[in-house]
Rosetta silent file (secondary structure, phi, psi, omega in degrees, C-alpha in Angstrom):
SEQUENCE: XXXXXXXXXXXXXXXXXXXXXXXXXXXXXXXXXXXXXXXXXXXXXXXXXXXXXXXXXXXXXXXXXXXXXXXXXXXXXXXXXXXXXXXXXXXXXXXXXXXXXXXXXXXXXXXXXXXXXXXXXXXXXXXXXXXXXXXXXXXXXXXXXXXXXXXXXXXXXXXXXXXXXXXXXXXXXXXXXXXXXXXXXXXXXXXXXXXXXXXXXXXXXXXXXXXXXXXXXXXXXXXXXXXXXXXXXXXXXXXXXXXXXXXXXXXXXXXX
SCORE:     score description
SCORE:     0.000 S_00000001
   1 L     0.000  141.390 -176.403  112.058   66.372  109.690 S_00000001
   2 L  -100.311   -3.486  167.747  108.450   65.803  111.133 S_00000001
   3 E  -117.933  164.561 -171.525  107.375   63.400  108.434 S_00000001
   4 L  -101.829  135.491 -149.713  108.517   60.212  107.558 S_00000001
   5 L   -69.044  -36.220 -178.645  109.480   60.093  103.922 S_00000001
   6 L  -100.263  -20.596  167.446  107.643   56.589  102.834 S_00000001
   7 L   -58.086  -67.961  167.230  104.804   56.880  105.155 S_00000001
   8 L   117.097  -28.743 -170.683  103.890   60.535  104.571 S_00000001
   9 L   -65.738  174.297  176.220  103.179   60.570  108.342 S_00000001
  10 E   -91.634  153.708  172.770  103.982   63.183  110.955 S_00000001
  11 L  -119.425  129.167 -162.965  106.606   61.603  113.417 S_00000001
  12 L  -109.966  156.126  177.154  105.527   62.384  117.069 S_00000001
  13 E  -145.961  139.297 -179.973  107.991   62.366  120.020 S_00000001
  14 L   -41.826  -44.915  147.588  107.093   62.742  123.711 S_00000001
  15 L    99.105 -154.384  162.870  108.204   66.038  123.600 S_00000001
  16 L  -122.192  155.387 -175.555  108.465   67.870  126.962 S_00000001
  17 L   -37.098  148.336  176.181  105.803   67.895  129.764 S_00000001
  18 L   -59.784  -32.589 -149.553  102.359   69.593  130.028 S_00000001
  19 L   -68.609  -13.265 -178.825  103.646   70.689  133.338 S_00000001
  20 L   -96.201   31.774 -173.041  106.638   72.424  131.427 S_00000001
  21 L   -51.183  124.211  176.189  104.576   73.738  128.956 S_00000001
  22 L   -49.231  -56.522 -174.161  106.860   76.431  126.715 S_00000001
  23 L   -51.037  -30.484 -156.829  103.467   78.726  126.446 S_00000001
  24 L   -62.420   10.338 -179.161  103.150   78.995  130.206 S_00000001
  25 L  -141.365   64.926  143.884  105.646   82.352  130.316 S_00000001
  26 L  -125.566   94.584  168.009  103.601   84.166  127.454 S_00000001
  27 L   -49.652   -7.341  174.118  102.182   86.826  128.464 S_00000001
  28 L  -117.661   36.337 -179.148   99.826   87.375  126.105 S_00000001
  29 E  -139.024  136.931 -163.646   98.388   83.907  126.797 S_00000001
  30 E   -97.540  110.068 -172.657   95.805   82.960  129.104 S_00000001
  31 L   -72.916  144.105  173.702   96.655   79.806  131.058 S_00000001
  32 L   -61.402  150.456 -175.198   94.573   76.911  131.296 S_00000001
  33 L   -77.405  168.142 -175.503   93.863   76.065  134.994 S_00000001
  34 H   -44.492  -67.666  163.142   95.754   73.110  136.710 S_00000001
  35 H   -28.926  -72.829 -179.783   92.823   70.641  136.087 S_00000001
  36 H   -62.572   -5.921  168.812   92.438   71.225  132.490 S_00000001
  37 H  -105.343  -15.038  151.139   95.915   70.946  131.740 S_00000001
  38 H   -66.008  -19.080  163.413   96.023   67.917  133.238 S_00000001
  39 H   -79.870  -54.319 -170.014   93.276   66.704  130.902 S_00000001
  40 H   -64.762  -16.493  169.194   94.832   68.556  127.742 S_00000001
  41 H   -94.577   -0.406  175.795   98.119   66.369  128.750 S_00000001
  42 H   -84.898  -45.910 -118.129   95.868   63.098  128.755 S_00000001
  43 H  -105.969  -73.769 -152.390   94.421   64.835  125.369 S_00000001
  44 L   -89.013  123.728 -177.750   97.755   65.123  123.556 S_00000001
  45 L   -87.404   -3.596 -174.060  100.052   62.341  121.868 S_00000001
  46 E   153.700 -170.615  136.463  102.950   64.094  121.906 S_00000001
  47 E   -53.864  116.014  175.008  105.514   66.699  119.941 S_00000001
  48 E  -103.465  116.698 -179.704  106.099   67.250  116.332 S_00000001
  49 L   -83.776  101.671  167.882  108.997   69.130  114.944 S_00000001
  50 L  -129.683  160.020 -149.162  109.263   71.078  111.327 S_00000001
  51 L   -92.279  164.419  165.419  112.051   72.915  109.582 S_00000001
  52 L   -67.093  110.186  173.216  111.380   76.101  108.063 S_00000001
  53 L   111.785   -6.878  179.486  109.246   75.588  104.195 S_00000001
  54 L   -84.521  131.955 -179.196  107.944   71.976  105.766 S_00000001
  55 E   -97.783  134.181  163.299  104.230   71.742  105.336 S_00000001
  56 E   -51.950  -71.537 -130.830  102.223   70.550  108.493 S_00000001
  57 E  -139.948  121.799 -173.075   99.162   70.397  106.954 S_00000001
  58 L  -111.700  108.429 -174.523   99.041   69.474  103.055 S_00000001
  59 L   -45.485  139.741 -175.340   95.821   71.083  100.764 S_00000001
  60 L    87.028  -23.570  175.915   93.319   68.450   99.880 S_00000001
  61 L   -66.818 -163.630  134.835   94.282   65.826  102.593 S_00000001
  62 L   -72.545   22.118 -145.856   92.897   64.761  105.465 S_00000001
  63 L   -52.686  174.257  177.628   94.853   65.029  108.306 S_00000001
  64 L   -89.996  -22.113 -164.219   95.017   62.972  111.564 S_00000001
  65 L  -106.999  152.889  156.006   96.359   65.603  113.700 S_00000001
  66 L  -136.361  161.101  169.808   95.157   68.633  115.244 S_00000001
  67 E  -130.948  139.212  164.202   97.748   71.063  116.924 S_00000001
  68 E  -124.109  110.157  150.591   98.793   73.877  118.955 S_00000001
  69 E     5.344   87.711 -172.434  101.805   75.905  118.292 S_00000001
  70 E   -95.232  -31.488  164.107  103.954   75.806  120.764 S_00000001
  71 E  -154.965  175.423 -169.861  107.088   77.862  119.547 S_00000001
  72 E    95.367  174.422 -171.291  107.688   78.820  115.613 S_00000001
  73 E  -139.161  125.775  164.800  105.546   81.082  113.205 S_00000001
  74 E  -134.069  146.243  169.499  103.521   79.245  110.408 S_00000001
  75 E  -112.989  165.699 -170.251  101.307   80.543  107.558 S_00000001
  76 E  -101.701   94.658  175.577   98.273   79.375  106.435 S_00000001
  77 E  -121.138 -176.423 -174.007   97.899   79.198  102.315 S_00000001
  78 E  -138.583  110.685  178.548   95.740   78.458   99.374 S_00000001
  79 E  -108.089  139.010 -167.270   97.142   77.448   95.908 S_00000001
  80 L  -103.853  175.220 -169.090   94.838   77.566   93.118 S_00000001
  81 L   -71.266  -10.106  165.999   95.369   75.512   90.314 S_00000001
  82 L   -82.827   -3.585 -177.917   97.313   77.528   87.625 S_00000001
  83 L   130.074   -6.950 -170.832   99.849   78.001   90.324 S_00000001
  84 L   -92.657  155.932 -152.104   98.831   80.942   91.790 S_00000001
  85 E  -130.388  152.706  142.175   99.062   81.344   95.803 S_00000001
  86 E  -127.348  158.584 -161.929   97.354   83.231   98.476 S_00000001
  87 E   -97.332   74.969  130.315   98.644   83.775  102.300 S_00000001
  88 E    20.307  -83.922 -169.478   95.541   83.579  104.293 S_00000001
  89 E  -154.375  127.116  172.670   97.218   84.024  107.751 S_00000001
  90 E   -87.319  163.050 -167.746  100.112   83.568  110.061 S_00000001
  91 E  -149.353  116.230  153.508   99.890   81.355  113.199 S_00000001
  92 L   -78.710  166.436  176.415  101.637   81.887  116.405 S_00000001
  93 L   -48.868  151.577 -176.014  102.477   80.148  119.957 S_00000001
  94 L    73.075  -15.401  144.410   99.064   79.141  121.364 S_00000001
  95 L  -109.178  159.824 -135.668   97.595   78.878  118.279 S_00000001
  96 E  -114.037  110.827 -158.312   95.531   76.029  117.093 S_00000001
  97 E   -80.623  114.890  154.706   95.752   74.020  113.775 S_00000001
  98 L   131.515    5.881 -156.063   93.333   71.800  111.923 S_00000001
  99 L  -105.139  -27.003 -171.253   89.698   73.402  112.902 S_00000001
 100 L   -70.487   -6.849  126.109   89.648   76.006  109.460 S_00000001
 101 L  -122.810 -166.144 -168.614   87.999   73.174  107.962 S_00000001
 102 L   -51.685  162.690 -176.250   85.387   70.806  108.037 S_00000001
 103 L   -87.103  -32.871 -170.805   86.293   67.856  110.420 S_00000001
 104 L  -107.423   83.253  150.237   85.582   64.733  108.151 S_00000001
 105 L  -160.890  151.440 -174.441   86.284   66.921  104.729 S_00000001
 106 L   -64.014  132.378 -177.963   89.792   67.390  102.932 S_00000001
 107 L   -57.819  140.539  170.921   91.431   70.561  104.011 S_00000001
 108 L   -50.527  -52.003 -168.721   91.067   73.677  101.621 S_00000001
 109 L  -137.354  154.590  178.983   94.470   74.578  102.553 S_00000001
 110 E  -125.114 -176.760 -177.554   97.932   74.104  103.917 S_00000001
 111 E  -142.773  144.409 -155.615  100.511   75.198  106.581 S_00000001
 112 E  -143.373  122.986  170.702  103.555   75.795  106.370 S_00000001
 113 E   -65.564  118.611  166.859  106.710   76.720  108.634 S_00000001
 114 E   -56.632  -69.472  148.266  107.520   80.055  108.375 S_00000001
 115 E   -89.086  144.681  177.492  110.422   79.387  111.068 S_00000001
 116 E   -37.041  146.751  171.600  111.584   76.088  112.478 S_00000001
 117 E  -117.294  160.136  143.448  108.307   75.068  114.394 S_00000001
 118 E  -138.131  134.987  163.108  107.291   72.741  117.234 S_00000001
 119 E  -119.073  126.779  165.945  103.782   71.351  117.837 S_00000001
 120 E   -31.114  141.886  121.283  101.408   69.930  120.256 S_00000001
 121 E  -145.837  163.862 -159.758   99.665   67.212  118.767 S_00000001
 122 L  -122.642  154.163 -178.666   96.542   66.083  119.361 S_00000001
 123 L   -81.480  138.640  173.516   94.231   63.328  117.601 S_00000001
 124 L   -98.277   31.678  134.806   91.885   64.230  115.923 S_00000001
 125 L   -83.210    9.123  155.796   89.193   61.411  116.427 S_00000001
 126 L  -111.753   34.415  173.452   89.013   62.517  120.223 S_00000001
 127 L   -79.511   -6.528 -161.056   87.942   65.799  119.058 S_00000001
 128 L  -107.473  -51.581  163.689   84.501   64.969  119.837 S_00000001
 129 H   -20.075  -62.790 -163.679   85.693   63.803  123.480 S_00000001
 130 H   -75.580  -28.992 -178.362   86.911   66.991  124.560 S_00000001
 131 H   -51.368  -46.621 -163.122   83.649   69.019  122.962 S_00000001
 132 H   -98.454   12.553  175.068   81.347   67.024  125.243 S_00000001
 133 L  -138.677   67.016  168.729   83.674   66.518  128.483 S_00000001
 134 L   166.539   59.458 -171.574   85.359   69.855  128.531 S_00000001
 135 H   -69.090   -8.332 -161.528   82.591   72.386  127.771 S_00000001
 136 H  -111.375  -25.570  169.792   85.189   75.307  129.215 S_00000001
 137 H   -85.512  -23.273  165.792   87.920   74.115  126.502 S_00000001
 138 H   -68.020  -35.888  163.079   84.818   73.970  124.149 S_00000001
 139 H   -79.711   -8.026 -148.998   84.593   77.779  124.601 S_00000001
 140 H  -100.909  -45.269  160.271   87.774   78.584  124.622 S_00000001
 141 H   -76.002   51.678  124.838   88.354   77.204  120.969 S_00000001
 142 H  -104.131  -45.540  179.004   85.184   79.150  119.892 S_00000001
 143 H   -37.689  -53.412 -163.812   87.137   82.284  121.287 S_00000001
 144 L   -92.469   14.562  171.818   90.151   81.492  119.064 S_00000001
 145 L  -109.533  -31.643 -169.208   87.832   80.504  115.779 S_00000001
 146 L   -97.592    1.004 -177.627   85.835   83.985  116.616 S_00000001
 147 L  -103.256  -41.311  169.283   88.989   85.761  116.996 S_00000001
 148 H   -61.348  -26.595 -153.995   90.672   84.142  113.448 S_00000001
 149 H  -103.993  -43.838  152.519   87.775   85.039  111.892 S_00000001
 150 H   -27.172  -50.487 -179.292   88.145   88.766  113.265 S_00000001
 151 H   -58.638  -38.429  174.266   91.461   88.635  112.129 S_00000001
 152 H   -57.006  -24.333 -153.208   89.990   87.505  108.553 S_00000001
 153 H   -86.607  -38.905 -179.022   87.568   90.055  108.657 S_00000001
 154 H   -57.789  -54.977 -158.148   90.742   92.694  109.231 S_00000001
 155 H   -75.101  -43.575 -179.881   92.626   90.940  106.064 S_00000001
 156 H   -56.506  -36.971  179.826   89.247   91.302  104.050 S_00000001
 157 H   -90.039  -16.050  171.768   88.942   95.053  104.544 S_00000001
 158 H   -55.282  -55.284  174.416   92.727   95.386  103.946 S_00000001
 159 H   -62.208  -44.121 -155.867   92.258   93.827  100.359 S_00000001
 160 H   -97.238  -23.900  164.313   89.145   95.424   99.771 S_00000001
 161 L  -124.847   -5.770 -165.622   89.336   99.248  100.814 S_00000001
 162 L   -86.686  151.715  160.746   92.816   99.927  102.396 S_00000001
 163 L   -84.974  140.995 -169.408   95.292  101.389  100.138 S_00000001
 164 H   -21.223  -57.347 -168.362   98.969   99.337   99.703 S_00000001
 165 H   -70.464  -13.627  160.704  100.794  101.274  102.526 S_00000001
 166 H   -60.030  -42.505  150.491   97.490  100.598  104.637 S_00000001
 167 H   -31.782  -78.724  161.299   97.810   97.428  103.904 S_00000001
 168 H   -51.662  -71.844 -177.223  101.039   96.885  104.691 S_00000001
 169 H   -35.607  -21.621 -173.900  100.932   98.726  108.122 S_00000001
 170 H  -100.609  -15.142  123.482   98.245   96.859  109.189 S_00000001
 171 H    -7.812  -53.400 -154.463   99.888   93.689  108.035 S_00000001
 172 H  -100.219  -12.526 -176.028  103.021   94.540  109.702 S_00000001
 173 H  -105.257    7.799  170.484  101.100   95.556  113.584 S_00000001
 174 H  -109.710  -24.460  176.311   99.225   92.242  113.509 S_00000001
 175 H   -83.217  -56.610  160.234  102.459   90.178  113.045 S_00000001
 176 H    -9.503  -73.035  178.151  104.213   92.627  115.155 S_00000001
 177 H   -71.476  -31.597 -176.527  101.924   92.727  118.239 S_00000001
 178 H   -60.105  -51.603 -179.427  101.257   88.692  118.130 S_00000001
 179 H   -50.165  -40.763  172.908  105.421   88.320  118.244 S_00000001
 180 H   -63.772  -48.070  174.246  105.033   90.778  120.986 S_00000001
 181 H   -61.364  -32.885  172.636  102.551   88.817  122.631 S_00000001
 182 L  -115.099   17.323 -178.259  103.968   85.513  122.552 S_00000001
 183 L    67.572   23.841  178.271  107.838   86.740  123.167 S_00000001
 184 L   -80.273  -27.916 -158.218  108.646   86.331  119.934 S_00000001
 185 L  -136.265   74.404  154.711  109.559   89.929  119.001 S_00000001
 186 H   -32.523   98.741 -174.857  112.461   91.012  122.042 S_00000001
 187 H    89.065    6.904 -165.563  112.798   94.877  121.954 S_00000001
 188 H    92.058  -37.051  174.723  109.813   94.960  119.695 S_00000001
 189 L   -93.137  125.369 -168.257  111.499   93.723  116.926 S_00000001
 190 E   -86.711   93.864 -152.758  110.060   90.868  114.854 S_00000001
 191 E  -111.954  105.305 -141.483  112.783   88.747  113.943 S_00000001
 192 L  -145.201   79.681  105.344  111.101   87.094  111.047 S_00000001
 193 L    46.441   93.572  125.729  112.184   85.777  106.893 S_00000001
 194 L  -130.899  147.382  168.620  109.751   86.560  104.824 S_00000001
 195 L   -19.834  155.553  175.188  109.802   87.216  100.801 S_00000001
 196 L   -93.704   -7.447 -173.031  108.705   90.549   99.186 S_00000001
 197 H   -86.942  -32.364  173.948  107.184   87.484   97.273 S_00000001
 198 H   -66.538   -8.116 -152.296  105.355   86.044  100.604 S_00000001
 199 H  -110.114  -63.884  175.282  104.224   90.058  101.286 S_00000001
 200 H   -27.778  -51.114  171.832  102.758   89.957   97.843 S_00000001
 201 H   -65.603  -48.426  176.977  100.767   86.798   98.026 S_00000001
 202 H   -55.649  -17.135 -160.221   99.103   88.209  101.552 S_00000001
 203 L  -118.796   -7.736 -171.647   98.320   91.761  100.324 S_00000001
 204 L    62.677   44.974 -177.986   97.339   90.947   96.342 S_00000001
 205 L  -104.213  150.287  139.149  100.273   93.404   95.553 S_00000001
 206 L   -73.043 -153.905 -143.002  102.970   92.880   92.565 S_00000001
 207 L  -138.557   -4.401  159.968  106.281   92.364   93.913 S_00000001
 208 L   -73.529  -57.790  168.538  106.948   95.776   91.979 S_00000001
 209 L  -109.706   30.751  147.472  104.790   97.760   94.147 S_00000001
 210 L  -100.686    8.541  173.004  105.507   95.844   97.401 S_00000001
 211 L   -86.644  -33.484  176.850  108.626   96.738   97.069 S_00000001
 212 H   -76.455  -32.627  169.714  107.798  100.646   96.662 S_00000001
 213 H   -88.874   15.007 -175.410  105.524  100.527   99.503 S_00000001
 214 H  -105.681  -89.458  164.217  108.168   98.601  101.668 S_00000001
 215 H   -22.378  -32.516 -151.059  110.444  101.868  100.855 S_00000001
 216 H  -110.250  -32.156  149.812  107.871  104.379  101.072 S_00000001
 217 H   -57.255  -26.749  175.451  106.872  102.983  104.948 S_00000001
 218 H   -87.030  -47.566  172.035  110.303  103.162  105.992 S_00000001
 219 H   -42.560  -70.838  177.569  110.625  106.720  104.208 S_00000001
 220 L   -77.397    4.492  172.801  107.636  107.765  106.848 S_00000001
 221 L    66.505   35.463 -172.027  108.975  106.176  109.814 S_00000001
 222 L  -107.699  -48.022 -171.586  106.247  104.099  110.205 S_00000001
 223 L  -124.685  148.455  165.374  107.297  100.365  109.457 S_00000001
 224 E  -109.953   68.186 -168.374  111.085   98.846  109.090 S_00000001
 225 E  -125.351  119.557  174.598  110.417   95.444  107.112 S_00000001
 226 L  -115.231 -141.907 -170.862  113.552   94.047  105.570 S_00000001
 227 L   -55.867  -76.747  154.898  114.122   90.549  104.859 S_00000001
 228 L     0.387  -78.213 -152.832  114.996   89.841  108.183 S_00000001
 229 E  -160.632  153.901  171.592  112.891   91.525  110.815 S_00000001
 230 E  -120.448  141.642 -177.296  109.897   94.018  111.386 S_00000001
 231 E  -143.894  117.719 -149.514  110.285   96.948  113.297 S_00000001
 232 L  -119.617  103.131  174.817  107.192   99.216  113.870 S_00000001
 233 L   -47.875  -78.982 -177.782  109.394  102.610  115.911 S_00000001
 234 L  -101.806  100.839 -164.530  105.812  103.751  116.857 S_00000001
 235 H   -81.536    7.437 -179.452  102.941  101.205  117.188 S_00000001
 236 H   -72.350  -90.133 -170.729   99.894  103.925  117.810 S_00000001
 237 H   -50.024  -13.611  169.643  100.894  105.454  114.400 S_00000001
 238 H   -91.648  -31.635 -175.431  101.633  102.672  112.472 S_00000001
 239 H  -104.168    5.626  168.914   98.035  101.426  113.740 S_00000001
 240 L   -64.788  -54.148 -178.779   96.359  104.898  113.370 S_00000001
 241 L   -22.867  -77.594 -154.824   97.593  105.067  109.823 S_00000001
 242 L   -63.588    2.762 -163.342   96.459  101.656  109.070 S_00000001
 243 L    28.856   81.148  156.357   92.884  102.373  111.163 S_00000001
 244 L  -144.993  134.653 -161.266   92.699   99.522  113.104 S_00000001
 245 L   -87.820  132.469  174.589   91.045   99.708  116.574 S_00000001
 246 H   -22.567  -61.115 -124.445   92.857   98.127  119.730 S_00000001
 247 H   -77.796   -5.544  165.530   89.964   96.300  120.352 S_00000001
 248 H   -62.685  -20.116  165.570   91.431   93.866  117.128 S_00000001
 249 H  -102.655    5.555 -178.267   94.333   92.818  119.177 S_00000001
 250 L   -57.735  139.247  166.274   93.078   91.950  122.196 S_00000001
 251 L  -129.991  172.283  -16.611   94.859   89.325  124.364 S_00000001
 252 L   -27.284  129.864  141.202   95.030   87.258  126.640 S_00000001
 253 E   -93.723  131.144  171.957   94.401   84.655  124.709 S_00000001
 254 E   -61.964  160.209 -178.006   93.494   80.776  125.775 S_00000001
 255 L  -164.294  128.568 -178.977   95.240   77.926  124.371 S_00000001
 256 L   -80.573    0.000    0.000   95.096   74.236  124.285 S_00000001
């Protein structure tokens, strides 16, 4: 567990070295140069660990932390107050936690381990440090905030014109290709938990017709999503279907 049950805090541990940094064999991650990861290991208190359904980041706090994803899959949600939820986003190695809202205002939302997680973390009252004495790490987290918000832009046109199996497909090549991107997905294959109830909340579907559109993708030999694992046979056509242009997946990415 990464919090401590009467405190409420995250419990940090030394973790392993910048120089042994986990990310540094991702290929779909752009390394920081020798210098700057020697500042980003000055930067950083340490490791955090959470189990799969353990919230990072809890809507309405404040947190202390900021992080980067070092191995694990977490989503990003929003519960509204009768109870109802929506999935925002999932977040992979290399990416970077605590910036989707304001810095001094209670977060909007929380995150949550998909899969056991581990995370960088970093404080977030030197956040202002690295903006003015690291202008090259200051662009590279505007890259990954102009890149989320691409991804957002993708999830917006999903809800708003794509039809369910469009949806899905395009759903299933952005988790797909990140897992690819960050080793995650061996063979291709996304080896990944989530609910027909989590597929629901991301897509506005009822859990009646994500289940028929689960079936009906599999039927066309486009997507393979059981419980389990995602499996896209052909990733052109699964992202022709879903019309979404390469240039939406580009990597390398940078990472802090």
């Amino acid at each position: 567990m990464a919090r401590d049950d009467e405190t409420g805090e995250i419990s940090v541990n030394a973790g392993s070295r910048c120089a042994d940094c986990p990310l540094a064999t991702c290929e779909g991650l752009r390394q920081p140069p020798p210098d700057l990861r020697g500042w980003i290991a000055a930067f950083r208190q340490g490791e955090a660990q959470f189990l799969r359904g353990e919230q990072v980041i809890t809507q309405g706090a404040r947190p202390r932390n900021l992080y980067t994803v070092l191995s694990g899959i977490l989503m990003r949600t929003r519960l509204l107050e009768d109870g109802r939820r929506q999935i925002i986003n999932f977040m992979f190695p290399g990416d970077f936690i605590g910036l989707q809202a304001a810095l001094d205002d209670e977060m909007s939302h929380s995150v949550e381990a998909v899969t056991s997680a581990t995370l960088c973390v970093f404080p977030r009252d030197r956040f202002f440090d690295l903006v003015t004495s690291q202008p090259r790490l200051s662009f590279d987290l505007t890259w990954l905030a102009a890149h989320e918000e691409a991804a957002l832009e993708e999830h917006i046109v999903s809800l708003g014109q794509r039809n369910a199996r469009e949806r899905m497909a395009a759903l299933a090549v952005f988790l797909v290709q990140r897992a690819i991107d960050t080793g995650f997905a061996p063979g291709g294959v996304l080896a990944m938990t989530v609910t027909q109830g989590q597929i629901a909340d991301m897509l506005g579907l009822s859990l009646v017709h994500t289940n028929r559109t689960l079936q009906a993708l599999r039927r066309m030999g486009l997507v393979d999503w059981t419980l389990t694992s995602i499996r896209i046979p052909d990733m052109v056509a699964a992202r022709d279907f879903a019309g979404i242009e390469s240039s939406a997946l580009a990597s390398p990415r940078p990472y802090i």
